[in-house]
Backbone and ligand atoms as CSV (ligand in chain L), in Angstrom:
chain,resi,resn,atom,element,x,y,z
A,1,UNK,N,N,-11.188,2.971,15.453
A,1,UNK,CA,C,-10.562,2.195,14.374
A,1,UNK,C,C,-9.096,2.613,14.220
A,2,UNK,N,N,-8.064,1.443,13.784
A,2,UNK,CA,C,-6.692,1.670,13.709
A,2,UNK,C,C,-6.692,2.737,12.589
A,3,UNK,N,N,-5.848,3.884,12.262
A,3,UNK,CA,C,-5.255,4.425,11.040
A,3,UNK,C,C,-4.000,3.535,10.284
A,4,UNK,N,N,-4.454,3.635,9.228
A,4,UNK,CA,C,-3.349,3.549,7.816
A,4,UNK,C,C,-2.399,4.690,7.907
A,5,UNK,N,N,-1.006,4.448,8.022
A,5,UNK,CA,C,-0.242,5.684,7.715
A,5,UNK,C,C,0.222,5.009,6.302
A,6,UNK,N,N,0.532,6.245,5.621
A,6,UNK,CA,C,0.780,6.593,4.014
A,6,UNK,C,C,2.214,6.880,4.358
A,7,UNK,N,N,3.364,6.594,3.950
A,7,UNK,CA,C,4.657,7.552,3.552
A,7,UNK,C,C,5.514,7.135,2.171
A,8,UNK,N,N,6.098,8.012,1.669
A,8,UNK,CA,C,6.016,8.176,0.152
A,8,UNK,C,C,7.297,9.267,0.262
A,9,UNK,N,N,8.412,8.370,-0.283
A,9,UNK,CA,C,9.490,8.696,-0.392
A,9,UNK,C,C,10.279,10.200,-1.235
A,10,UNK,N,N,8.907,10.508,-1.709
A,10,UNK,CA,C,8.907,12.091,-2.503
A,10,UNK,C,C,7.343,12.636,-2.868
A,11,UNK,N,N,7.298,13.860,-2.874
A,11,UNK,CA,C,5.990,13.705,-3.383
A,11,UNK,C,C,5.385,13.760,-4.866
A,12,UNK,N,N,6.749,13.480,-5.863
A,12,UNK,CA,C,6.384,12.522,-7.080
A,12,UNK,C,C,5.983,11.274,-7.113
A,13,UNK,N,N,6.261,10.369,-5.949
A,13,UNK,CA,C,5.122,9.541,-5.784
A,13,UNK,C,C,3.930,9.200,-5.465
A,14,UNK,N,N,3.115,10.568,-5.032
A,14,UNK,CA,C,1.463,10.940,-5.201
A,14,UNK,C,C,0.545,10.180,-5.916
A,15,UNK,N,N,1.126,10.235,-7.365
A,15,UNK,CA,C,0.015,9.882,-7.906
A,15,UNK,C,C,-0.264,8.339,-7.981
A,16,UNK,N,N,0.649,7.518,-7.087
A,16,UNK,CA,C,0.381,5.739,-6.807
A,16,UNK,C,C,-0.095,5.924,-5.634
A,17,UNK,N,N,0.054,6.593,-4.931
A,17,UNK,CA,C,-0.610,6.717,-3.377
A,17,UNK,C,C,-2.025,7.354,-3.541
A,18,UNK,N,N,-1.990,8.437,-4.469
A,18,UNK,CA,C,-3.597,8.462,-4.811
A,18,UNK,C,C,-4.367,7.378,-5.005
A,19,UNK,N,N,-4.465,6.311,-5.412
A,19,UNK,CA,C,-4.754,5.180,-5.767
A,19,UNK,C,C,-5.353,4.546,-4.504
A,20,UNK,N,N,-4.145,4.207,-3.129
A,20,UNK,CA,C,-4.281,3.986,-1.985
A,20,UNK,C,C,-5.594,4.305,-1.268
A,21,UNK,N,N,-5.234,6.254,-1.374
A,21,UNK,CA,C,-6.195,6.906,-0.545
A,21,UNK,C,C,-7.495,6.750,-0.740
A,22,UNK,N,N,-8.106,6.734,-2.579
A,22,UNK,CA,C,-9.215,6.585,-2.827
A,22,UNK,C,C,-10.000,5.123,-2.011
A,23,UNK,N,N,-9.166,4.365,-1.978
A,23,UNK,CA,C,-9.522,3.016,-1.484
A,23,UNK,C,C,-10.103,3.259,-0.301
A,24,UNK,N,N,-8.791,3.765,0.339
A,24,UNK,CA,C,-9.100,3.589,2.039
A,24,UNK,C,C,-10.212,4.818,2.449
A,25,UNK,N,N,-10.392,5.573,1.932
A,25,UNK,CA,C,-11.736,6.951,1.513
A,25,UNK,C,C,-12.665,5.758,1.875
A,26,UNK,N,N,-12.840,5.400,0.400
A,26,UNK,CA,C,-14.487,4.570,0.152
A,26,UNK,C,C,-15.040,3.439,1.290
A,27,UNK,N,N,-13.966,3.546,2.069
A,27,UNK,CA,C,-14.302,2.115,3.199
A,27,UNK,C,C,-14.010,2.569,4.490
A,28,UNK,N,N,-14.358,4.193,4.526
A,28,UNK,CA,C,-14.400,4.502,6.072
A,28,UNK,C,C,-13.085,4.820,6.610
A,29,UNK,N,N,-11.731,4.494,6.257
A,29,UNK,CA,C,-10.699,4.225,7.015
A,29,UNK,C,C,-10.204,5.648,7.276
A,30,UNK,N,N,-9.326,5.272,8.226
A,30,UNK,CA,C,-8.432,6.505,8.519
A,30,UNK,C,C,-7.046,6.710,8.408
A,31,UNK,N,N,-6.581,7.536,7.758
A,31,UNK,CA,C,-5.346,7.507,7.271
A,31,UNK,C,C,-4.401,9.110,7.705
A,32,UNK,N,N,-3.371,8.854,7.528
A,32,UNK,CA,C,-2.350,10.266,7.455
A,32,UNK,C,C,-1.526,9.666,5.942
A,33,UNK,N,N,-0.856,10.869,5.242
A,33,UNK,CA,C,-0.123,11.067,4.720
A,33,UNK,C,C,1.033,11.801,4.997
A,34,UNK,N,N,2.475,10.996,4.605
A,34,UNK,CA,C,3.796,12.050,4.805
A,34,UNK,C,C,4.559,11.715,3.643
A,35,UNK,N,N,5.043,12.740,3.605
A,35,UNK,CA,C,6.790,12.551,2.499
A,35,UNK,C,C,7.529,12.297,3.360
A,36,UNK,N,N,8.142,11.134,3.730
A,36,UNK,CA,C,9.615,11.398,4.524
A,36,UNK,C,C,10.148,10.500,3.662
A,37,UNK,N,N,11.215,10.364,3.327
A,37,UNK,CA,C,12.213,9.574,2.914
A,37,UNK,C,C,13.475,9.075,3.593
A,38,UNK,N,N,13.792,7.993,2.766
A,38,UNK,CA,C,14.576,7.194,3.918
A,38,UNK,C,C,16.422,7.560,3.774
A,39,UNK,N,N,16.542,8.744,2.721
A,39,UNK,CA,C,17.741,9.088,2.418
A,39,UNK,C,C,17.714,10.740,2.798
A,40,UNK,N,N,16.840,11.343,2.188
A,40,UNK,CA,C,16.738,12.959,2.390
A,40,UNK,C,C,16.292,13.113,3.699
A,41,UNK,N,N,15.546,12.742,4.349
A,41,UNK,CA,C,15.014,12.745,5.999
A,41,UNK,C,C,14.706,11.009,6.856
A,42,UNK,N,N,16.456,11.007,6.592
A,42,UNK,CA,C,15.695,9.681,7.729
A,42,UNK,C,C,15.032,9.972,9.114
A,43,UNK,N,N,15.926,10.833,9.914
A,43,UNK,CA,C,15.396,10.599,11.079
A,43,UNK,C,C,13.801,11.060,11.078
A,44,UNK,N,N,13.067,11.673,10.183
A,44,UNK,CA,C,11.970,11.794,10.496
A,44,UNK,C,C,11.431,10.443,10.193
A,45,UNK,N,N,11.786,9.560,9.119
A,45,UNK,CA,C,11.011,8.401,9.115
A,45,UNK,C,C,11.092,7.409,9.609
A,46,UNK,N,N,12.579,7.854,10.553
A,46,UNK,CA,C,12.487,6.676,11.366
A,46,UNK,C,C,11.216,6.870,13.003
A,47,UNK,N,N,12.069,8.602,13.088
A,47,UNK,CA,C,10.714,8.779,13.590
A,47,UNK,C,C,9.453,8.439,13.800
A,48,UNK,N,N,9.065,9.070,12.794
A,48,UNK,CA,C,7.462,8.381,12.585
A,48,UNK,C,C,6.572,6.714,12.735
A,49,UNK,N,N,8.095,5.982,12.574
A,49,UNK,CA,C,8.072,4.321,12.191
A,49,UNK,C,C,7.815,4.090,13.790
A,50,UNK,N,N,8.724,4.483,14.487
A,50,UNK,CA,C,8.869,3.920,15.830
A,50,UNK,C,C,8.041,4.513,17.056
A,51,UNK,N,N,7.414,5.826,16.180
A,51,UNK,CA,C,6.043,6.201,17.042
A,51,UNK,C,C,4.574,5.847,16.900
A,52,UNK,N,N,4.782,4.908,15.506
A,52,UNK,CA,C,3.642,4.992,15.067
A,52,UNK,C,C,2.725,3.933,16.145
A,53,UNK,N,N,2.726,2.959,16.417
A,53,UNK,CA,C,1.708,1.892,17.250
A,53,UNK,C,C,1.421,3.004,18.371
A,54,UNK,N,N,2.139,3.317,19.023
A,54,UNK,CA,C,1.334,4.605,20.490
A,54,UNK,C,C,0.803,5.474,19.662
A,55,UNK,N,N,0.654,6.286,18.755
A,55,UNK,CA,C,0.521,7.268,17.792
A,55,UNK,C,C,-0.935,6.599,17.044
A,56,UNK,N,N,-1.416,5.415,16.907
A,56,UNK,CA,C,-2.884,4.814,16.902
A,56,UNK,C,C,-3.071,4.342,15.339
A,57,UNK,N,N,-1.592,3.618,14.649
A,57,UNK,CA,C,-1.723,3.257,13.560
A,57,UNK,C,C,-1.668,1.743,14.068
A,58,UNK,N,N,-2.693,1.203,12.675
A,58,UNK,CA,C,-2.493,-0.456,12.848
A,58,UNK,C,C,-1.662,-1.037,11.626
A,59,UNK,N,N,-1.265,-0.403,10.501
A,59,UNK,CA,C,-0.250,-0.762,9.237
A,59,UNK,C,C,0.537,0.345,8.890
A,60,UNK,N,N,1.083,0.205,7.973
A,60,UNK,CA,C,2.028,1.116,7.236
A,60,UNK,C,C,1.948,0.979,6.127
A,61,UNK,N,N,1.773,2.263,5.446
A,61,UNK,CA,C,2.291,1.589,4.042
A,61,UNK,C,C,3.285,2.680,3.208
A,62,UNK,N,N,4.617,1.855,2.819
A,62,UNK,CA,C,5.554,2.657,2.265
A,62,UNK,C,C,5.735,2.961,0.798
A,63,UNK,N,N,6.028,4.021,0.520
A,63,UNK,CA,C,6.199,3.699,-1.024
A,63,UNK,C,C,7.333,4.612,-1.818
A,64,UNK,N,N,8.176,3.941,-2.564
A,64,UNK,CA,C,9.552,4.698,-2.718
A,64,UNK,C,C,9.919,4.049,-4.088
A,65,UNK,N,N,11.020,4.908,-4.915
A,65,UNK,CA,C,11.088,4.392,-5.935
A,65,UNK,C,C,12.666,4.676,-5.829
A,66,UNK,N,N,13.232,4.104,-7.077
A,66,UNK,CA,C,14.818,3.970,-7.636
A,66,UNK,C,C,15.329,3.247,-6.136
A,67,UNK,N,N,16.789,3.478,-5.538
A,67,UNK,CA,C,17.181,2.727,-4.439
A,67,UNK,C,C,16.017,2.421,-3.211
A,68,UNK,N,N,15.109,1.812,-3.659
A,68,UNK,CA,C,14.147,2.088,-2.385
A,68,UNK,C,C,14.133,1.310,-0.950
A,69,UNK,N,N,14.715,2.010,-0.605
A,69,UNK,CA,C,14.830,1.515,1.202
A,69,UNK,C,C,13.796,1.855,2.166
A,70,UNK,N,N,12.819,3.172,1.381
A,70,UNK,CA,C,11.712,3.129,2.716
A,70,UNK,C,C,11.360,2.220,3.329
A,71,UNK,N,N,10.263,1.789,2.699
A,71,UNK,CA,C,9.534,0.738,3.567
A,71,UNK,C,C,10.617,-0.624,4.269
A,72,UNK,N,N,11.873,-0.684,4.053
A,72,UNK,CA,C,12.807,-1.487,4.577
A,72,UNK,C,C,13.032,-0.630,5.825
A,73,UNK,N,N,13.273,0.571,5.833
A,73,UNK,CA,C,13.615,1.346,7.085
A,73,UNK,C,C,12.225,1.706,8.242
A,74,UNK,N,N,11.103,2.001,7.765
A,74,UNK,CA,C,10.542,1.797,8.541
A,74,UNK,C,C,9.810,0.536,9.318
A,75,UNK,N,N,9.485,-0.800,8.341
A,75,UNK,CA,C,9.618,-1.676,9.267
A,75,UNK,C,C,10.690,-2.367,10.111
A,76,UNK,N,N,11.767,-1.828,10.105
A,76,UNK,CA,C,13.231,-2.008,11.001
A,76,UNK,C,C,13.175,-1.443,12.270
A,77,UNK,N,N,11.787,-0.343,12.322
A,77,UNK,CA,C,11.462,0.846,13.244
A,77,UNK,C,C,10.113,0.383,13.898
A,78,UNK,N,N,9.760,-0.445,13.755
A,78,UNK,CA,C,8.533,-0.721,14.055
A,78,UNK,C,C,8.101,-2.580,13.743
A,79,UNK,N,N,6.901,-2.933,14.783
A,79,UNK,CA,C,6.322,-4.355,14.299
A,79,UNK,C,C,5.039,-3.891,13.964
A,80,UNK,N,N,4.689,-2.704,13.524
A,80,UNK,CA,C,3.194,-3.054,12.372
A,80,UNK,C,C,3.240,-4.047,11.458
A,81,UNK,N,N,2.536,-4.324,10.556
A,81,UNK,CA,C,2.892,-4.677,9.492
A,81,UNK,C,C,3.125,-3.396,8.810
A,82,UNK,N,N,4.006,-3.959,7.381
A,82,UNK,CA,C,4.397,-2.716,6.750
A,82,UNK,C,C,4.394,-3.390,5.146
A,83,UNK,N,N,3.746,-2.688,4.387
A,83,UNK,CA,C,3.303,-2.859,2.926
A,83,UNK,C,C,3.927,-1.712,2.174
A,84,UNK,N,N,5.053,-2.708,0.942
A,84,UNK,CA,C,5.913,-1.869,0.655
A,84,UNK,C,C,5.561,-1.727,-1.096
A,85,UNK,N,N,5.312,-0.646,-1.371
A,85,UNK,CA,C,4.941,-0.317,-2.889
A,85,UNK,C,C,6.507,0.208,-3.751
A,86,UNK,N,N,6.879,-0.541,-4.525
A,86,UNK,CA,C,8.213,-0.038,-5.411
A,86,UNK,C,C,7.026,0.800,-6.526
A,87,UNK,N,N,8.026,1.977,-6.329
A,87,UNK,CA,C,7.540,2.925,-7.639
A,87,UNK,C,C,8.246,2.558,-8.794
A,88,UNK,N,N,7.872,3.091,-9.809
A,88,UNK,CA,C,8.506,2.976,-11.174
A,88,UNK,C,C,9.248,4.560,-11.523
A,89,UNK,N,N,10.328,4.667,-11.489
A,89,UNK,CA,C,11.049,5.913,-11.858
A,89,UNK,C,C,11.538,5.714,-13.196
A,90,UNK,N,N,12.250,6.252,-13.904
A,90,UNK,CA,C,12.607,7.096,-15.189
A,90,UNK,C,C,13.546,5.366,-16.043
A,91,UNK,N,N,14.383,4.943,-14.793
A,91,UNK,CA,C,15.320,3.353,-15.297
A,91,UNK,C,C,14.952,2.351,-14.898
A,92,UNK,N,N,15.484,1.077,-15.628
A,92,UNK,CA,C,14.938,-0.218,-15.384
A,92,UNK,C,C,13.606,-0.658,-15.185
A,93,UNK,N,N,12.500,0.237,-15.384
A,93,UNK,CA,C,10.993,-0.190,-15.416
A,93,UNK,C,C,10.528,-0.107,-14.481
A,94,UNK,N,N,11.431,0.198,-13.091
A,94,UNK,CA,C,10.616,-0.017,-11.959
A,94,UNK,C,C,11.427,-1.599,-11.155
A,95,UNK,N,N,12.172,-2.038,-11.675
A,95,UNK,CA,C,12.764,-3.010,-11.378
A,95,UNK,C,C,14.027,-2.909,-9.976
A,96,UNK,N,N,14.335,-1.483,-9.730
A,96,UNK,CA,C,15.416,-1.657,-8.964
A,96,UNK,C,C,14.188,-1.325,-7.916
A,97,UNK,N,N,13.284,-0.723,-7.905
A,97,UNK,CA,C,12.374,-0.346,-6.407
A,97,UNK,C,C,12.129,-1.702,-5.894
A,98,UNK,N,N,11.806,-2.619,-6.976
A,98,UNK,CA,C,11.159,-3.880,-6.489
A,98,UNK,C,C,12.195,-4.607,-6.247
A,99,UNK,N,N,13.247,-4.809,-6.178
A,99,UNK,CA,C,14.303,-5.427,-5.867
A,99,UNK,C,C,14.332,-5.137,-4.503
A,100,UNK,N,N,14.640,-3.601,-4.274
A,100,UNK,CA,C,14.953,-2.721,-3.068
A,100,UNK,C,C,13.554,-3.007,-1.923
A,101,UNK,N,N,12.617,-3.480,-1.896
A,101,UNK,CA,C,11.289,-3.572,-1.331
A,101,UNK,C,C,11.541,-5.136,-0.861
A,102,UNK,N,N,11.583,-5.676,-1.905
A,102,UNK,CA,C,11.008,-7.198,-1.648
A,102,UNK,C,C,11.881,-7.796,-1.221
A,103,UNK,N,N,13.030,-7.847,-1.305
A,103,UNK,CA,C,14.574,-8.934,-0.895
A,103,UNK,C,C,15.104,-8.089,0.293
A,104,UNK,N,N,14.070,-8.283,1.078
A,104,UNK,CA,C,14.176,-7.779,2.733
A,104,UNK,C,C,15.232,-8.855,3.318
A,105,UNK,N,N,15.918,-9.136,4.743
A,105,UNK,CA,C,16.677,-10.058,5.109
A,105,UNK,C,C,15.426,-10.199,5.595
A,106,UNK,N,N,15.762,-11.485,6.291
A,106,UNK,CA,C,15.061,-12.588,7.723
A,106,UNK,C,C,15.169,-11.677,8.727
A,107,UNK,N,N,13.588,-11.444,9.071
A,107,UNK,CA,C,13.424,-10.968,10.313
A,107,UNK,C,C,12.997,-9.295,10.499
A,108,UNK,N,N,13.142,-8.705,9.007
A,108,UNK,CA,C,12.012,-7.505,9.453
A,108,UNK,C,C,11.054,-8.046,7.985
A,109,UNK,N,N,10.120,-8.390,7.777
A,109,UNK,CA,C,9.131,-8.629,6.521
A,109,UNK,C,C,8.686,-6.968,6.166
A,110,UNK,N,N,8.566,-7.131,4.865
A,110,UNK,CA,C,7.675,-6.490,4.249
A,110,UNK,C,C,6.582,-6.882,3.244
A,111,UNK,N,N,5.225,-6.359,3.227
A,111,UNK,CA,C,4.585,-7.433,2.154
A,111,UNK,C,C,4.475,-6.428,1.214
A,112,UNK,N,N,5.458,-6.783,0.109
A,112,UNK,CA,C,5.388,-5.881,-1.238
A,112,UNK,C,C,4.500,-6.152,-2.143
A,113,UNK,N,N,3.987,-5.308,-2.693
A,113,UNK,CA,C,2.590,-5.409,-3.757
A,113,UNK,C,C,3.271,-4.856,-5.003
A,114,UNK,N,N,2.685,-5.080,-6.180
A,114,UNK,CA,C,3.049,-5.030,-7.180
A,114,UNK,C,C,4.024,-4.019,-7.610
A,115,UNK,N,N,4.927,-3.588,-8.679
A,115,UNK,CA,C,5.123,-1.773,-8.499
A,115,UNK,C,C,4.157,-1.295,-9.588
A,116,UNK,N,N,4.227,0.474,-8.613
A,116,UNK,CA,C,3.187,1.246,-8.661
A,116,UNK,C,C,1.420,0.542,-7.997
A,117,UNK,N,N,1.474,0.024,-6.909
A,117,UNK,CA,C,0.500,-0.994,-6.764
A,117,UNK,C,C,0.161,-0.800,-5.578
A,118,UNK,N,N,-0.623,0.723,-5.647
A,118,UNK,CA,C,-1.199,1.278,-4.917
A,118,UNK,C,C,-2.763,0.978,-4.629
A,119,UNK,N,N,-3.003,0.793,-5.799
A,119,UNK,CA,C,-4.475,-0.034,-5.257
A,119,UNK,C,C,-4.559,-1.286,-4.288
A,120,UNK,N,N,-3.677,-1.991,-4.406
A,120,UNK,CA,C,-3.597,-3.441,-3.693
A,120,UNK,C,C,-2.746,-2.800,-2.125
A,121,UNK,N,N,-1.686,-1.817,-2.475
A,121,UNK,CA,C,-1.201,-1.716,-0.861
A,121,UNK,C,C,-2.424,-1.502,-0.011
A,122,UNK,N,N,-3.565,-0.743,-0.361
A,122,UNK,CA,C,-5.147,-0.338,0.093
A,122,UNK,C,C,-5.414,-1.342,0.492
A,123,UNK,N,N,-5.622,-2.034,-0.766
A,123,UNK,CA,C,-6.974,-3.200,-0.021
A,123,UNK,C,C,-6.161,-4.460,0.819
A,124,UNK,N,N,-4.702,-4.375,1.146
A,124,UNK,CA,C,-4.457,-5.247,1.900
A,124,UNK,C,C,-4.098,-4.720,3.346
A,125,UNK,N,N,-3.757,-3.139,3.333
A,125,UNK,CA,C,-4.009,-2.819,4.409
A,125,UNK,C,C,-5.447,-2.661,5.272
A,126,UNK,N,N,-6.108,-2.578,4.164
A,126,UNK,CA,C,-7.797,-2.976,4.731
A,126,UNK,C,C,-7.807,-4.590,5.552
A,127,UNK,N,N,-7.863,-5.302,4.359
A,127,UNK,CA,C,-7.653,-6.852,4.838
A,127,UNK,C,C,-7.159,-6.885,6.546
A,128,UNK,N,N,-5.826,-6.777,6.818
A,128,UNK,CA,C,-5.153,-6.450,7.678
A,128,UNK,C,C,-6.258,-6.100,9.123
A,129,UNK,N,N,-6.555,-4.992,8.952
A,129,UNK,CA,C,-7.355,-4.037,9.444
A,129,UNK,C,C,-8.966,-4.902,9.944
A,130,UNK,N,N,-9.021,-5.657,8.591
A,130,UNK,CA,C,-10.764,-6.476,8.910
A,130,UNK,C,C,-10.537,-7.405,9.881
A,131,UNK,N,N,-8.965,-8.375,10.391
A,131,UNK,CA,C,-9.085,-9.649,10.930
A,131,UNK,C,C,-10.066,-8.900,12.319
A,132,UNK,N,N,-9.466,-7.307,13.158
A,132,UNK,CA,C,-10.231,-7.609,14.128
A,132,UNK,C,C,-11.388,-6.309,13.828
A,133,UNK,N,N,-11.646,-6.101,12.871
A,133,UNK,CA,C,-12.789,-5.285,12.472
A,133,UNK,C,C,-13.949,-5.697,11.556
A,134,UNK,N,N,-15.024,-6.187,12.216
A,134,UNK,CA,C,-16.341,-6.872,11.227
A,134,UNK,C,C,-16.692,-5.857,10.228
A,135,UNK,N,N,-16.719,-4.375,10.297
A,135,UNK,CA,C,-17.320,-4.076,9.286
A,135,UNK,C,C,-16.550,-3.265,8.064
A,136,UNK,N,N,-15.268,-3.481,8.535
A,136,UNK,CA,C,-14.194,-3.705,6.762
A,136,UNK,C,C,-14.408,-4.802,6.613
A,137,UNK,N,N,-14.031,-5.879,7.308
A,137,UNK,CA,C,-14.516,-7.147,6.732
A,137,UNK,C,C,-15.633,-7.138,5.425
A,138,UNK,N,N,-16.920,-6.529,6.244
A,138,UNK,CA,C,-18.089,-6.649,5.126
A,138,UNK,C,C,-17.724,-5.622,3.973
A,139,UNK,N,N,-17.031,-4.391,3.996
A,139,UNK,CA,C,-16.837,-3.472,3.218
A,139,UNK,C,C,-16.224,-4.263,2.117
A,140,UNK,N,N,-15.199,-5.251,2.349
A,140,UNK,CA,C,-13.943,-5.549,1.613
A,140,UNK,C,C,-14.784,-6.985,0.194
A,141,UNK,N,N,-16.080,-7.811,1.503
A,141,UNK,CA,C,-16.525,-8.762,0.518
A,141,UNK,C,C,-17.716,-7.838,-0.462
A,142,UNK,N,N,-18.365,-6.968,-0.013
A,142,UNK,CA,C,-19.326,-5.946,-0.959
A,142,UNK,C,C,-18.162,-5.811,-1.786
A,143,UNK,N,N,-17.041,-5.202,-1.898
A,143,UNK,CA,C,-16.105,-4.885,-2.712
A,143,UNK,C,C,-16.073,-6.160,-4.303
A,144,UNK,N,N,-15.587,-7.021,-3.482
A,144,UNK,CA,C,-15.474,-8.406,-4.161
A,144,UNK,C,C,-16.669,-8.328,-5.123
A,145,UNK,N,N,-17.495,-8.628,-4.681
A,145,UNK,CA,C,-18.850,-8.969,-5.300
A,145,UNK,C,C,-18.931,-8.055,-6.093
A,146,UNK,N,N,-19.130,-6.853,-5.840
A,146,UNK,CA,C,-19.146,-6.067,-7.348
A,146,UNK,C,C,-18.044,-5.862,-8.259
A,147,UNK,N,N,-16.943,-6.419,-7.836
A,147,UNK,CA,C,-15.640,-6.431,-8.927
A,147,UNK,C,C,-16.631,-7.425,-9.742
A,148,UNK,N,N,-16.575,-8.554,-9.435
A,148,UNK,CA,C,-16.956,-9.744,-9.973
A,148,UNK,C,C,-18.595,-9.856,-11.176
A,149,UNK,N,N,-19.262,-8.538,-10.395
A,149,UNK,CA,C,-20.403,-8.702,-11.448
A,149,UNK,C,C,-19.325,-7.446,-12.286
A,150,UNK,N,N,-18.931,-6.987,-12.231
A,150,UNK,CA,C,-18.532,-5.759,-13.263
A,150,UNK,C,C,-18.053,-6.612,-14.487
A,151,UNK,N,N,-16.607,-7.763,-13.936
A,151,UNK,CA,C,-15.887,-8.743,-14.581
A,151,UNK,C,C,-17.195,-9.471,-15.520
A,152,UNK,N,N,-17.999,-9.939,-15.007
A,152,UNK,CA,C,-19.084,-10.807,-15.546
A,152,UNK,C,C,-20.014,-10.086,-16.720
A,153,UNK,N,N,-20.283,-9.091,-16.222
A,153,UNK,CA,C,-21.011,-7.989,-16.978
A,153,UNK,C,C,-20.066,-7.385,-18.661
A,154,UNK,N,N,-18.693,-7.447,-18.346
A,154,UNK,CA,C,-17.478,-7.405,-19.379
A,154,UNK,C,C,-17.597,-8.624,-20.269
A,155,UNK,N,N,-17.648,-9.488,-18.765
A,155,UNK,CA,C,-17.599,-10.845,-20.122
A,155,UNK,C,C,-18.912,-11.190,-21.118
A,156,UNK,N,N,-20.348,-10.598,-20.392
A,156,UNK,CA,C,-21.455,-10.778,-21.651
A,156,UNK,C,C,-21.136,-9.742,-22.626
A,157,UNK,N,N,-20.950,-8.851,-22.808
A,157,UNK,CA,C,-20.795,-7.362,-23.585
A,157,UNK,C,C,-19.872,-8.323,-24.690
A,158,UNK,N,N,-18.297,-8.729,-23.983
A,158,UNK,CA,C,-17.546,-9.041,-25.138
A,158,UNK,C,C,-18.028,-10.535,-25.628
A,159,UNK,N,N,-18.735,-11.535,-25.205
A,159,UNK,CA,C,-19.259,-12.166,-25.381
A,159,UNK,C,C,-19.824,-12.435,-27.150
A,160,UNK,N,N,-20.934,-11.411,-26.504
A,160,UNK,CA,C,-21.959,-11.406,-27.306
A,160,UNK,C,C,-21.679,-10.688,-28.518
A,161,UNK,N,N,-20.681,-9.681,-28.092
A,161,UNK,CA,C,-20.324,-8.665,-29.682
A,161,UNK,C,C,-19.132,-9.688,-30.491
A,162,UNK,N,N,-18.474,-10.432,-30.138
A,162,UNK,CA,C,-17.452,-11.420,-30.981
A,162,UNK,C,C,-17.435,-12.443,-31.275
A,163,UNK,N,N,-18.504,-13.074,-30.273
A,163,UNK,CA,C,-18.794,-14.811,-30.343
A,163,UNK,C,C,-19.708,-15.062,-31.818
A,164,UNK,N,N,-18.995,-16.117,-32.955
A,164,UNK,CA,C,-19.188,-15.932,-33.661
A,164,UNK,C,C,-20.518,-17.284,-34.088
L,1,RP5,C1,C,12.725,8.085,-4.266
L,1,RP5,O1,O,13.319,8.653,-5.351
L,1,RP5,C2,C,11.329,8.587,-4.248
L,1,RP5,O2,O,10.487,7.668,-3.611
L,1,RP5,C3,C,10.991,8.759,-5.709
L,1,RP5,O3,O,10.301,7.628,-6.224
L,1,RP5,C4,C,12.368,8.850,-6.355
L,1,RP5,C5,C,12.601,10.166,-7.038
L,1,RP5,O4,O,12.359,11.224,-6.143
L,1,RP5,P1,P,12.332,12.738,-6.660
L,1,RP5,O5,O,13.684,13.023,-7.226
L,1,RP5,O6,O,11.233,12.801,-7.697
L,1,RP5,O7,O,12.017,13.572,-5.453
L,1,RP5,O8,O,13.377,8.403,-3.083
């Protein structure tokens, strides 16, 4: 099976990539984690970007906050796909990461997920991962299905305690 690589522009951004890992844990996958950053250590992340397909990854996923250029620099380094998470730091809400992530030019993509939206960089690097793997595939719709009775199960509880 392909690996998920993790990189995370400091390791104050842990605790959105925790999020990630638990995901890709519960569904078998295989992953690495790094800190490299795309200002304090580029050449390692460019490194890493442009070794990664021989190196036995099938996605990326970046995640960086305030000027965030990771995940812009490593898919510049590479044609994985590359899933770019804007963190939320201390100004603007989280607004300049997501600026810095998503308003890529024409011609290297990144698919940015929410900020701090580490759960979803997971399950779409799963996705990713299922077109040529049947049994994330099945991991990902078991997933579904019990979101959905949980959702359903919420909605009788509040249902029944307010419906007047
Ligand atoms: C970014 O700057 C990192 O991704 C992090 O979100 C932010 C702050 O980094 P630290 O100063 O906490 O190391 O490069």
């Amino acid at each position: 099976m392909k690996k998920v690589g993790i990189v995370m522009g400091s390791d104050s951004d842990l605790p959105i990539l925790e999020k990630s890992i638990d995901i890709l844990k519960s569904f078998g996958i295989p992953y690495e984690v790094h800190v490299y950053s795309a200002h304090r250590t580029p050449k390692e992340a460019i490194d890493f970007a442009a070794a990664a397909e021989e190196n036995g990854f099938g996605v990326l996923i970046a995640a960086a906050g305030m000027a965030a250029h990771l995940a812009g620099v490593i898919a510049a380094n590479t044609t994985l796909p590359v899933i770019g998470i804007p963190c939320k730091s201390q100004c603007f809400d989280g607004m300049d990461a997501l600026l810095s992530t998503v308003q890529m030019p024409s011609g290297i993509p990144v698919a940015t997920v929410a900020v701090n939206g580490g759960a979803n960089a997971a399950l779409l690097a799963a996705e990713i991962l299922a077109v040529s793997d049947p049994s994330i595939s099945e991991k990902l719709k078991a997933k579904r299905a019990a979101d959905t009775r949980t959702v359903l199960e919420k909605n009788a509880a509040v249902s029944q305690k307010f419906t007047n």
